[in-house]
C-alpha positions in Angstrom: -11.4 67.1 14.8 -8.8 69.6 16.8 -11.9 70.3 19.8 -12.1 66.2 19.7 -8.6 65.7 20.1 -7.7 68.4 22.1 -10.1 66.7 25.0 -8.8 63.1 24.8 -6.7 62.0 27.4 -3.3 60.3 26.2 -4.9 56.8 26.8 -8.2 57.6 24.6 -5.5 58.8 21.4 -3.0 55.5 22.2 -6.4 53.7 22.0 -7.5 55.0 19.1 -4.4 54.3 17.2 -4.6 50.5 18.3 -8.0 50.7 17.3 -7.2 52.2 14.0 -4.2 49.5 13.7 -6.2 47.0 15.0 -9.1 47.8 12.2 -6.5 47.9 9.5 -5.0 44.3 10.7 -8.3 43.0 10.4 -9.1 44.4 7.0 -6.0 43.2 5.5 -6.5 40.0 7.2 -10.1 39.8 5.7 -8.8 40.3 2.3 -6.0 37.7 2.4 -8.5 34.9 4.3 -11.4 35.3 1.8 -9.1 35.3 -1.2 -7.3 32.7 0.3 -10.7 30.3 0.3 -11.0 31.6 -3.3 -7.6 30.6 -4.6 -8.3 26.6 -2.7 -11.7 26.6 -3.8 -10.4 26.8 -7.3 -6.6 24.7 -6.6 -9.0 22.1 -5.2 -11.1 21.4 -8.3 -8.3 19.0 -9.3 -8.1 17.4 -6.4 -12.3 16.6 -6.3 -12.8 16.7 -9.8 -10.1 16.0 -12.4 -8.3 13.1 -10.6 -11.0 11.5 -9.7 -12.6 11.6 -13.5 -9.5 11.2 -15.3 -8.7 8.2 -12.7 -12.2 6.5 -14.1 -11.4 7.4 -17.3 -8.3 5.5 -17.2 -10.4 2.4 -15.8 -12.5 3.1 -18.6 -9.9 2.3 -21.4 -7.7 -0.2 -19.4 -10.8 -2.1 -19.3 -11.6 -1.8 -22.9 -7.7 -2.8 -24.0 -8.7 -6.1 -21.5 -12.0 -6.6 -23.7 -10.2 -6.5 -27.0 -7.9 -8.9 -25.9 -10.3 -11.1 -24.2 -12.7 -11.1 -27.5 -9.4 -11.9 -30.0 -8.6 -14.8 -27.8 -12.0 -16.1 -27.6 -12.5 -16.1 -31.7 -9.3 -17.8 -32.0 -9.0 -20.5 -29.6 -11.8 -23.7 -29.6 -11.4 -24.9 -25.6 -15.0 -24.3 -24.2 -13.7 -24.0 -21.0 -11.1 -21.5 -21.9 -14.0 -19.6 -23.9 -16.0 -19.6 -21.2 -13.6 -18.1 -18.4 -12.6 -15.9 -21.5 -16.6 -14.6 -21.7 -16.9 -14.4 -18.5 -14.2 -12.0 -18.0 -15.7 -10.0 -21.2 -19.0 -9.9 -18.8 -16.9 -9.1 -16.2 -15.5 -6.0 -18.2 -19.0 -4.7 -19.8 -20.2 -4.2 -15.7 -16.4 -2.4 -15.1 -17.1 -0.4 -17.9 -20.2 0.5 -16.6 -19.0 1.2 -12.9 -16.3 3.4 -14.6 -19.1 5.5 -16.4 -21.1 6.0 -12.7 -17.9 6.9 -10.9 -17.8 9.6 -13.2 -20.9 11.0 -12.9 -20.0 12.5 -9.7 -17.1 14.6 -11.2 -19.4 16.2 -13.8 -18.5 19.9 -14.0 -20.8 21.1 -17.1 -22.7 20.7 -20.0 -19.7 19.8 -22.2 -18.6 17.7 -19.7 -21.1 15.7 -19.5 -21.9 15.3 -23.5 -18.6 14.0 -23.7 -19.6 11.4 -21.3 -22.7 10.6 -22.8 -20.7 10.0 -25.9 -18.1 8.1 -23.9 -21.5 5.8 -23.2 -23.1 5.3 -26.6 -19.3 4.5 -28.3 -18.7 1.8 -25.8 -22.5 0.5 -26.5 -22.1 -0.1 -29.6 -19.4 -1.8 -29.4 -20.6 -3.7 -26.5 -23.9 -4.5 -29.5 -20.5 -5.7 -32.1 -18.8 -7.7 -29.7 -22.3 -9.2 -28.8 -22.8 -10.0 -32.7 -19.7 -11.2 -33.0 -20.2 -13.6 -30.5 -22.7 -14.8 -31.7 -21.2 -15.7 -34.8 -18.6 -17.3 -32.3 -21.3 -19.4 -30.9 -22.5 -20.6 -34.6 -18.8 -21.9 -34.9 -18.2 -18.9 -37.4 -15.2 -17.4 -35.7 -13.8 -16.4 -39.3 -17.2 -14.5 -39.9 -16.9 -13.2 -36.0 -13.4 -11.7 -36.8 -14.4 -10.8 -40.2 -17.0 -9.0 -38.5 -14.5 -7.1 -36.3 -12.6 -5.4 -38.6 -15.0 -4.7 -41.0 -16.6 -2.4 -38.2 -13.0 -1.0 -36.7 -14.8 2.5 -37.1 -16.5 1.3 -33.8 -13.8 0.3 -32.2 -11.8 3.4 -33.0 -14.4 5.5 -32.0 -14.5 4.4 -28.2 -10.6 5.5 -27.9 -11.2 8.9 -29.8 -14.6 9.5 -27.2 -12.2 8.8 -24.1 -9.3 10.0 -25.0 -11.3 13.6 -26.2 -12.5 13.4 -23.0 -9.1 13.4 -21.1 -7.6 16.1 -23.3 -11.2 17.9 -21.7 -11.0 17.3 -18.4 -6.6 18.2 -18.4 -8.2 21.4 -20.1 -10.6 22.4 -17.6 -7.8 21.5 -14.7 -5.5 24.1 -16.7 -8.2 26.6 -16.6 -8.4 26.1 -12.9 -4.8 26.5 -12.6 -4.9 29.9 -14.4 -7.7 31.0 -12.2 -6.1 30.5 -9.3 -2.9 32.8 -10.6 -5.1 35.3 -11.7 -7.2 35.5 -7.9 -3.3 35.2 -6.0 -2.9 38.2 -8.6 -5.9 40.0 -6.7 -5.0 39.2 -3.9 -1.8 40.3 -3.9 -2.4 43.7 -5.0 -5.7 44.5 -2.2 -4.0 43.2 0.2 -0.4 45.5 -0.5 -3.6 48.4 -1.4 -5.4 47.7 2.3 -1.4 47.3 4.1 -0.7 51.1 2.4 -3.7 52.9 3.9 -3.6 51.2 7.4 0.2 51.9 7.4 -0.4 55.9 6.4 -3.6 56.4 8.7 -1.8 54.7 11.5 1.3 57.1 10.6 -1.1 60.3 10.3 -3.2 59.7 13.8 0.4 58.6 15.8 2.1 62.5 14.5 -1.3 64.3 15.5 -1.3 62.2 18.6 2.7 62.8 19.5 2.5 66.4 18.9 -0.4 66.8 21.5 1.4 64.5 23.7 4.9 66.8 23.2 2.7 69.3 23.5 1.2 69.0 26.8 4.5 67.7 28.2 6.5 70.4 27.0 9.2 68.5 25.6 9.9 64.7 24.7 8.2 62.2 27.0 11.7 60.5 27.5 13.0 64.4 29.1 9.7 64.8 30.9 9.8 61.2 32.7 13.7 61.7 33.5 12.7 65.1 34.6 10.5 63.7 37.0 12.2 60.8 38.0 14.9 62.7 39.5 12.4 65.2 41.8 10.4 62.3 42.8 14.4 60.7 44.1 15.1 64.1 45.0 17.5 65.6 42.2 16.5 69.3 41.8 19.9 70.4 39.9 18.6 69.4 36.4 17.9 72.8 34.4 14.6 72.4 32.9 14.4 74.8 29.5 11.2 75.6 28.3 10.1 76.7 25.0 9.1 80.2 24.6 5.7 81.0 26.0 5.0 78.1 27.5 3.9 78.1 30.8 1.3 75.2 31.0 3.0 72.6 30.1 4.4 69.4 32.1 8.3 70.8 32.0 6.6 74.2 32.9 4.9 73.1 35.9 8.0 71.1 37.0 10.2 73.6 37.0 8.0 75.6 39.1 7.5 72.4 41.1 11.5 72.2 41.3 12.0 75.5 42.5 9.3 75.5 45.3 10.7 72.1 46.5 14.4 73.3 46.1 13.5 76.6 48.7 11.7 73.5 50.8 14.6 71.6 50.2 16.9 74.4 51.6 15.0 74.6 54.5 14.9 71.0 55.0 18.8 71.6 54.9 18.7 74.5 57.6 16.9 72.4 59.7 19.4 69.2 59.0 22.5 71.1 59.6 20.4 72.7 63.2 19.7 69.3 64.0 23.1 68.1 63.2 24.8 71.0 64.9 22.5 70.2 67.8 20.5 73.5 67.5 17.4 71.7 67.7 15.1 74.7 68.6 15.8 75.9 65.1 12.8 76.2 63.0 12.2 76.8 59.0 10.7 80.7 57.6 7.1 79.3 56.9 6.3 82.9 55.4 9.1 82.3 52.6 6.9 79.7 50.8 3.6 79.3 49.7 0.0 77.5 50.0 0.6 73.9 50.6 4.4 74.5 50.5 4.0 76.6 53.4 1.7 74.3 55.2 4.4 71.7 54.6 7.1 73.9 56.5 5.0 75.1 58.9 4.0 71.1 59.7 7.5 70.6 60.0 8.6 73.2 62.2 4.9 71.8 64.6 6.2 68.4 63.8 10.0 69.1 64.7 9.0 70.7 68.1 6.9 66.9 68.9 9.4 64.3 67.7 12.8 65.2 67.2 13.9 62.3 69.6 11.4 59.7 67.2 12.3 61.9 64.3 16.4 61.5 65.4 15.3 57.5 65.8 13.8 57.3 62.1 16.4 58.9 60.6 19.0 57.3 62.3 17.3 54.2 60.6 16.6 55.8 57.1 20.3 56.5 57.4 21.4 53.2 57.5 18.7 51.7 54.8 20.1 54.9 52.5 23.6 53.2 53.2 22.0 49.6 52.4 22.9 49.0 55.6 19.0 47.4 56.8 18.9 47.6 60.2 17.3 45.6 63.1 13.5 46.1 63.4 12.6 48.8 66.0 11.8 47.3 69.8 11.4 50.5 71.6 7.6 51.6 72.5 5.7 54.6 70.9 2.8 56.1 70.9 0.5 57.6 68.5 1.6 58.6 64.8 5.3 57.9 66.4 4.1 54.3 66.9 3.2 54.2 64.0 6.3 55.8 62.5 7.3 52.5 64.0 5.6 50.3 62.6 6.1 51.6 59.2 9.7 51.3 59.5 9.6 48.3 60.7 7.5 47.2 57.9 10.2 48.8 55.1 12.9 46.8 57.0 11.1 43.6 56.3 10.0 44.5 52.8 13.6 45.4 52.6 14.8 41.7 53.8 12.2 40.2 51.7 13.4 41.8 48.2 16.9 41.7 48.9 16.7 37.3 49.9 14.2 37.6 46.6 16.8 39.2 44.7 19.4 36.9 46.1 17.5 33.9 45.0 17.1 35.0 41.4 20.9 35.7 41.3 21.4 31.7 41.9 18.5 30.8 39.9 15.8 30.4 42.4 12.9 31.9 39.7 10.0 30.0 42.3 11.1 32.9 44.9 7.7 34.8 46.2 7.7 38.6 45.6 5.1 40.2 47.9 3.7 43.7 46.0 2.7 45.8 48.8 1.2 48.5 46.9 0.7 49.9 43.2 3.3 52.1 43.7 5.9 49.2 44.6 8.3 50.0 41.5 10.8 47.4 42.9 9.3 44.3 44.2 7.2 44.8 40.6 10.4 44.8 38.5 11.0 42.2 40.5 8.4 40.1 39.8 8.8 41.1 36.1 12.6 39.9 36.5 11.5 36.3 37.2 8.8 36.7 34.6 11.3 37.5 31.9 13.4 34.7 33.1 11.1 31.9 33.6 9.9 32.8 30.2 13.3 32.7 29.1 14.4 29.5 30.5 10.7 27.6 29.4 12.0 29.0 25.5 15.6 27.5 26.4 14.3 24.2 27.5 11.8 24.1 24.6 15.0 24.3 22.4 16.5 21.3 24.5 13.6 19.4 24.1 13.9 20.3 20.3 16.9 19.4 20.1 16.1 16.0 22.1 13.7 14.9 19.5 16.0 15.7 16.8 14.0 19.0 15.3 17.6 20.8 14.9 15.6 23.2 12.6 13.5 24.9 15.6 14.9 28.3 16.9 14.4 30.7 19.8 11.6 33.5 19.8 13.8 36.2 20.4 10.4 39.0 19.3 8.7 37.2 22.9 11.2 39.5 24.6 13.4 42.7 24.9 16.6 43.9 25.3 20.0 41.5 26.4 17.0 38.8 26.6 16.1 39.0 22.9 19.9 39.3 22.5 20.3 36.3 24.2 17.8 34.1 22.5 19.5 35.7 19.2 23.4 34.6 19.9 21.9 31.1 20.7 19.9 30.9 17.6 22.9 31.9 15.5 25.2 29.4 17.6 22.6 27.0 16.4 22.9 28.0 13.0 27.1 27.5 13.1 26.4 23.9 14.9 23.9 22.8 12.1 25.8 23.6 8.7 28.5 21.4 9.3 26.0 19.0 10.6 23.8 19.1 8.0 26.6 18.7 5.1 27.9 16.0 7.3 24.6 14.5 7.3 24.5 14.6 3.9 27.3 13.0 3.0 26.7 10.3 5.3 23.8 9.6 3.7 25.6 9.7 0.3 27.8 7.4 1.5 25.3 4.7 3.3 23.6 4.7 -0.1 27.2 3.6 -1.9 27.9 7.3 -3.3 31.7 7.8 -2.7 31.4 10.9 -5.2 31.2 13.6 -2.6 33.5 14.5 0.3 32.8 17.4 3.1 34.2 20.2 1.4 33.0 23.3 4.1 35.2 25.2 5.7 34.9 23.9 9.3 36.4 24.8 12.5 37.1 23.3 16.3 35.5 20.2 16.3 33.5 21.0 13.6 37.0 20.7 11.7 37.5 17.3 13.8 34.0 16.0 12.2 34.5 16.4 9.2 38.1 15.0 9.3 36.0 11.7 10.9 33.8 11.7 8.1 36.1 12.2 5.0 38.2 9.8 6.9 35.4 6.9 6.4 34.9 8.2 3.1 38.4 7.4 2.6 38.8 4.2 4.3 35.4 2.8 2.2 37.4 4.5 -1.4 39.9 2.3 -0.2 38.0 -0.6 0.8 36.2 -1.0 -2.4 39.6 -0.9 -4.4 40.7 -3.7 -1.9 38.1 -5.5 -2.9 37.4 -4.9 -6.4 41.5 -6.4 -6.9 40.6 -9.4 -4.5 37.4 -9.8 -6.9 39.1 -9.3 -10.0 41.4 -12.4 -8.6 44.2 -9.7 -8.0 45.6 -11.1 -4.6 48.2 -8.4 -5.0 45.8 -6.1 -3.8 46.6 -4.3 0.0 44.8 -1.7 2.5 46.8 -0.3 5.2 45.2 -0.3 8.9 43.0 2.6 9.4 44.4 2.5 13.3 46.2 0.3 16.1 42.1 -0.8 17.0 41.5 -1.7 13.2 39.9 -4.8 13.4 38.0 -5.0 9.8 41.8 -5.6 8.4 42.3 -8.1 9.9 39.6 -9.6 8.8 39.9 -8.1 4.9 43.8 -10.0 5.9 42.1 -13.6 6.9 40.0 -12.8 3.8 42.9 -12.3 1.3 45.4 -15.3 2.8 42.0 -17.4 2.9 41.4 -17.2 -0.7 45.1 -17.3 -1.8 44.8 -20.8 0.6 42.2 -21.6 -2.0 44.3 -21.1 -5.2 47.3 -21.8 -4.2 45.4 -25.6 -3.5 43.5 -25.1 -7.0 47.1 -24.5 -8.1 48.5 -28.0 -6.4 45.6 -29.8 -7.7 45.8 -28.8 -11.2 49.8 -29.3 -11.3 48.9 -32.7 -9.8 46.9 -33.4 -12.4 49.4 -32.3 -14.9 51.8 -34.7 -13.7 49.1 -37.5 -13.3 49.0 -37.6 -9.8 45.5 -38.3 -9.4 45.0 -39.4 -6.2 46.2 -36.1 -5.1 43.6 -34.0 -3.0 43.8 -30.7 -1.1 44.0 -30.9 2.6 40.3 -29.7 3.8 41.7 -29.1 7.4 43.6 -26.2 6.6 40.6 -24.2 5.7 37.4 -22.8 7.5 34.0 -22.6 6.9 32.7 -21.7 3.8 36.0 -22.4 2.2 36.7 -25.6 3.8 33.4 -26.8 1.7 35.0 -25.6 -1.1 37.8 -27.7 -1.0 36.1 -30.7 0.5 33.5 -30.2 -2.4 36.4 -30.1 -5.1 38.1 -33.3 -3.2 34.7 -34.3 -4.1 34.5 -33.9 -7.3 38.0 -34.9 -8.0 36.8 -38.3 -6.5 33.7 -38.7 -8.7 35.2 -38.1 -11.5 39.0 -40.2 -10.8 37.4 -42.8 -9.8 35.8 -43.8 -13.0 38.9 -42.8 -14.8 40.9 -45.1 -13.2 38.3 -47.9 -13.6 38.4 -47.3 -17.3 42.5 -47.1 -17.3 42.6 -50.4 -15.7 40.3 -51.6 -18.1 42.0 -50.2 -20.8 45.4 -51.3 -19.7 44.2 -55.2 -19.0 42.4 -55.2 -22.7 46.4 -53.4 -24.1 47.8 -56.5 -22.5 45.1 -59.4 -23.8 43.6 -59.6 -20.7 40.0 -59.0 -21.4 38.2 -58.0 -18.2 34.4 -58.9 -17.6 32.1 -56.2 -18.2 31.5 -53.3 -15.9 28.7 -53.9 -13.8 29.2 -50.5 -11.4 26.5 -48.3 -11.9 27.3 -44.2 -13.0 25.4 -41.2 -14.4 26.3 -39.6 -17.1 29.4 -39.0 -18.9 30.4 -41.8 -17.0 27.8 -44.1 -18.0 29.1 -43.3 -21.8 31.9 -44.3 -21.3 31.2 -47.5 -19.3 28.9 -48.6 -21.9 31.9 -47.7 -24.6 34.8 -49.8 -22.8 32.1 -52.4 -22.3 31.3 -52.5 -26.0 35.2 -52.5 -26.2 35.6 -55.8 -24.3 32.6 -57.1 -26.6 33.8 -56.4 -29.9 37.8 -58.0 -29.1 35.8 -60.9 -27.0 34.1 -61.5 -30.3 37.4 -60.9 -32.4 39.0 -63.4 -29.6 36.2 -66.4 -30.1 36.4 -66.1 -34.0 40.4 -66.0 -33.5 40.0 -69.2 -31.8 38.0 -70.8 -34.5 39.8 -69.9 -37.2 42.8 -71.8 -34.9 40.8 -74.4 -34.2 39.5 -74.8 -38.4 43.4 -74.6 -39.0 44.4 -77.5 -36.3 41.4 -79.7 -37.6 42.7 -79.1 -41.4 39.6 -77.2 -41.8 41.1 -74.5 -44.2 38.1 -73.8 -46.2 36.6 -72.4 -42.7 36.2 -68.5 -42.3 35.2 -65.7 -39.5 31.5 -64.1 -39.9 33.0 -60.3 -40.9 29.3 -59.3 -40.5 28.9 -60.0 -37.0 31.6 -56.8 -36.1 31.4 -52.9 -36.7 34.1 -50.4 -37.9 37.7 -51.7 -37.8 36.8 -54.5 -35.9 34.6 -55.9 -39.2 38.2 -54.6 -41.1 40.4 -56.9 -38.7 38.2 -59.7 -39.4 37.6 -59.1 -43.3 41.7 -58.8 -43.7 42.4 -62.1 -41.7 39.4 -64.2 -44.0 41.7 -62.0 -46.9 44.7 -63.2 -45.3 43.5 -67.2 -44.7 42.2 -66.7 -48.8 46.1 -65.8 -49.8 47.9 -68.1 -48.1 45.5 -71.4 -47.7 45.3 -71.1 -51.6 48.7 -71.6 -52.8 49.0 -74.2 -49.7 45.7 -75.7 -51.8 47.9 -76.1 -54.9 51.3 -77.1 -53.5 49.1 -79.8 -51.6 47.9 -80.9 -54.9 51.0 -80.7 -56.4 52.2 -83.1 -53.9 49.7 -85.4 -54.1 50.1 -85.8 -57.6 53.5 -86.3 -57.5 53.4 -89.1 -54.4 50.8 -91.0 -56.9 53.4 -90.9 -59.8 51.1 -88.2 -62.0 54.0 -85.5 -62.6 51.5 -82.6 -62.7 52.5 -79.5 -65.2 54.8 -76.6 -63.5 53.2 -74.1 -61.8 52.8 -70.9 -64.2 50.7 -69.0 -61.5 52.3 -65.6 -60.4 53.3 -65.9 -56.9 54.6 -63.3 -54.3 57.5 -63.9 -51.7 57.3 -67.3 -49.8 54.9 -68.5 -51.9 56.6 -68.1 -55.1 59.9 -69.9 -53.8 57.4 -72.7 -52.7 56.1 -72.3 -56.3 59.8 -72.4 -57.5 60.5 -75.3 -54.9 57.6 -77.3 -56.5 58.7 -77.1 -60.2 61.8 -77.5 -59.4 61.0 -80.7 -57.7 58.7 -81.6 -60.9 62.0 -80.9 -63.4 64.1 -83.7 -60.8 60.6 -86.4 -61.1 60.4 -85.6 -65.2 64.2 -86.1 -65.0 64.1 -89.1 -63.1 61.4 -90.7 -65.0 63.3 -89.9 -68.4 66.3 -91.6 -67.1 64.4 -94.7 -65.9 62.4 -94.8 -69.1 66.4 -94.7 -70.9 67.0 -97.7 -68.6 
């Protein structure tokens, strides 16, 4: 295992610990998929089999509650035709039963399963063969025998409930099962899946230390050091002081420090030959025999080189000069030749590359993420970062405007990705996720109160603590939850008939009060004219009536409805008080002809019945008058031809003719007598009031005639 390691190269031992990772990833996701198929497989045995059987069990003994009811009615009713739609929908209910039974079949899961069905069959044929016997009873016109027949064989009946209802509590029993199945694989699950996450996690922790202690290893310290290390020779920085651990001398740091000082002593000479060229000792040359192999190679190429282009050396360095200083120069016009062409050239080339990335760079600082970064090499660290730059950003502002869009449509739940990136862009992403989150509370419980409130619950109020304008929403909402509380015990009052009931305006642009106003002084308009009217008709001012005009709408058909009514009913009140007041003062009116409805019509018929009974009472007045001025005083009024008191009235009058005619009877008598000289006995007959001082008159006069008559007969 160490020989196999120690030959890998770094990417063959990063690769393996993917692959290892990767392995592990797959094993656990394995695990989780299959058991996840298990766990619906078993969840979704109620959806394909319970449902559907308990649902045709339930047609099953809906169906037979309809067939009971249907075979009851047919035994005890006689209409054909009702018996025969009744028969037809037992029919009807046999084939339901039937179609219930084949549903099932499908949903079968075993053996029991299905002998409960088969006994679900043979209970509800046999009573299918009763209800067949029984109507055929029915059909004899023995409907007693037929019901008799019924409930002598209610074990039949009884036992198609017990089969379905056993089979329910079966089927709810085998769903239960399925249920605890299901826990019991999610239990499996569970613990393979936490088993198959340990071991990837541990080998995936065991290959990455052997791999990082190669790695620190062969670079001699921490990769971190060793890049910074390098980073600064490759820019030039040779005063870092590289420490090595003890003994080593093959590592990365090892060979950079030698690297460091070979290029510092080249780096010194480089100076010499700066400060010669800067001091204008330009035949000065480097001490090729002070370094060594390529080093050397490199001096002694620079002292050849120095001695063939210090004045297109001076020019190039001039221009590096000024791109060190960021100061990029016009390209180069003047004409060379060979490798100084060249040198040219190159420059030339870096000046452009150097436009190009700074107006590249420029254009990403305003925005401009469309800008085209051209890579001229592999090595082209800063037109790549570049490119990587815009890539981060474009890929930041696409997840920005997917949150816009979000938001758009409402989906106020959606957040940024901040794992898609790194660094101040992840922290980015993250401080606009949780602004989000402090937008969408108060939101939300504003929301929710709202909603609270558009379904008539005034119960809640927003109760968060809210700032900014937060604070200012949910002073806006608790304000309309206020203004509603207050509403409602506006109107409750006004509906209670409370018209001392009031509501402030909510603001100067209220205009819902005045409305609730016009609505208050319009239906204190309508009592205080209910008020007039009924104090009118107090007083007896009938033909008083509320002034229509002064109302609107609705209200105004109120009133004119009540005017109305007042009219309908007035009217015939004043007919009858006419009548009623001609009749009080002998004037007996004809009979009311008007036609009304009703109440009304009562009491027409009544006042007419009035005028018939004292019209009678009037025409047997006038023959009793008319008996009396003919001398006719044996002459009476037919009592039996009147009802109630007017029958009385005429009874007491005949009583009243009888008491006073009859003494008339016997002083007219007594008169006669006496004119024809037979002095008739005195009158021993009691008598009351006038009568008996006529009585008294009369025997008085028959004491003067016997007194007369004595003194004649003495003469």
């Amino acid at each position: 295992m160490n020989n196999t390691t120690e030959s890998m190269t770094v990417a063959q031992r990063l690769s393996a610990l993917i692959v290892a990772a990767t392995l592990g990833l797959f094993a656990v996701a394995g695990v989780g998929l299959y058991q996840m198929q298990q766990v619906y497989e078993i969840t979704n045995f109620s959806n394909v089999n319970t449902i559907p059987a308990l649902n045709a069990l339930d047609d099953a003994v809906d169906t037979m509650a309809t067939l009971r009811v249907n075979l009851w009615q047919t035994l005890a009713i006689t209409d054909k035709a009702e018996i025969t739609r009744l028969r037809s929908g037992v029919n009807k209910g046999h084939e339901q039963l039937d179609e219930a039974f084949k549903a099932y079949d499908p949903t079968v899961a075993d053996a029991e399963d299905a002998r409960l069905l088969k006994e679900d069959r043979e209970a509800v044929a046999e009573y299918i063969k009763l209800c067949n016997n029984a109507f055929a009873l029915a059909d004899a016109g023995k409907n007693t025998q037929a019901g008799d027949l019924m409930l002598a064989n209610q074990p039949i009946v009884n036992r198609v409930g017990v089969a379905l209802d056993a089979h329910r509590d079966y089927n709810i029993k085998l769903s239960n099962q399925a249920a605890a199945s299901a826990i019991a694989t999610i239990s499996r699950s569970t613990t393979l899946i936490v088993t198959f996450s340990v071991f990837t996690v541990l080998a995936v922790i065991v290959l990455g230390i052997v791999i990082l202690r190669k790695l620190v290893g062969q670079l001699g310290g921490e990769p971190s050091w060793a890049a910074e290390i390098a980073n600064r020779i490759a820019v030039g920085d040779l005063s870092s002081q590289i420490e090595l651990r003890p003994g080593d001398s093959t590592s990365l740091l090892a060979s950079m420090k030698r690297m460091s000082g070979a290029i510092r002593f080249l780096v010194d000479d480089a100076g010499l030959l700066s400060r010669a060229a800067v001091e204008g000792r330009l035949a000065t040359r480097a001490d090729a025999t002070k370094h060594q192999g390529e080093y050397r190679k490199i001096v002694e190429g620079v002292n050849q080189t120095l001695d063939a282009v210090i004045g297109p050396l001076n020019v190039a360095a001039d221009y590096v000069d000024k791109i060190a200083q960021g100061n990029t120069p016009a390209k180069i016009t003047d004409s060379y030749n060979g490798d100084f062409n060249i040198l040219k050239n190159n420059l030339n080339l870096c000046i452009d590359a150097i436009d190009q990335q700074a107006k590249a760079a420029q254009a990403i600082a305003v925005g401009d993420l469309s800008v085209k970064i051209n890579v001229r090499s592999e090595n082209d660290a800063v037109a790549k970062s570049l490119v990587r730059v815009t890539e981060v950003l474009q890929g930041l502002q696409k997840e920005l405007q997917r949150l816009t869009d979000a938001s758009k449509e409402g989906l106020l739940s959606e957040r940024g990705k901040p794992e898609q990136f790194q660094g101040a862009y992840a922290e980015v992403l993250r401080g606009v996720n949780q602004m989000l989150d402090a937008i969408l509370i108060p939101i939300g419980e504003g929301n929710r109160v709202l909603s609270l409130i558009c379904g008539g619950n005034l119960r809640e109020r927003v109760e968060i603590a809210c700032k900014g304008d937060h604070e200012k929403m949910k002073q806006a909402v608790n304000g309309v939850h206020g203004w509603l509380t207050d509403l409602i015990a506006y109107v409750t009052k006004m509906a209670n008939g409370d018209m001392t009931a009031e509501m402030a305006k909510a603001s100067s642009d209220d205009q819902i009060h005045e409305w609730l106003m016009l609505l208050k002084r319009n239906i204190q308009a309508l009592v205080a004219d209910a008020n007039m009217l009924s104090k009118a008709a107090v007083e007896g001012k009938l033909a008083t009536r509320a002034d229509a005009s002064k109302h609107q709408g609705d209200y105004r058909k109120i009133v004119e409805g009540v005017n109305q009514t007042l009219d309908s009913v007035i009217g015939p009140l004043n007919v009858a008080a006419d009548y009623v007041d001609k009749i009080s003062k002998g004037a007996i009116p004809a009979k009311i002809t008007d036609t009304y409805n009703g109440d009304f019509n009562i009491l027409k018929n009544n006042l007419n019945a009035a005028i018939d009974n004292v019209n009678a009472l009037v025409a047997d007045a006038g023959l009793l008058s008319k008996a009396a001025v003919e001398g006719k005083l044996a002459t009476r009024a037919d009592a039996s031809k009147h009802q109630g008191d007017y029958r009385k009235i005429v009874e007491g009058v005949n009583q009243t003719l009888d008491a006073v005619i009859g003494p008339l009877n016997v002083a007219a008598d007594y008169v006669d007598r006496i004119a024809k000289g037979a002095i008739p006995p005195k009158i021993t007959d009691p008598y009351n009031g006038d009568f008996n001082i006529l009585k008294n008159n009369l025997n008085l006069a028959i004491d003067n005639v016997n007194a007369l008559v004595a003194d004649a007969l003495m003469l």
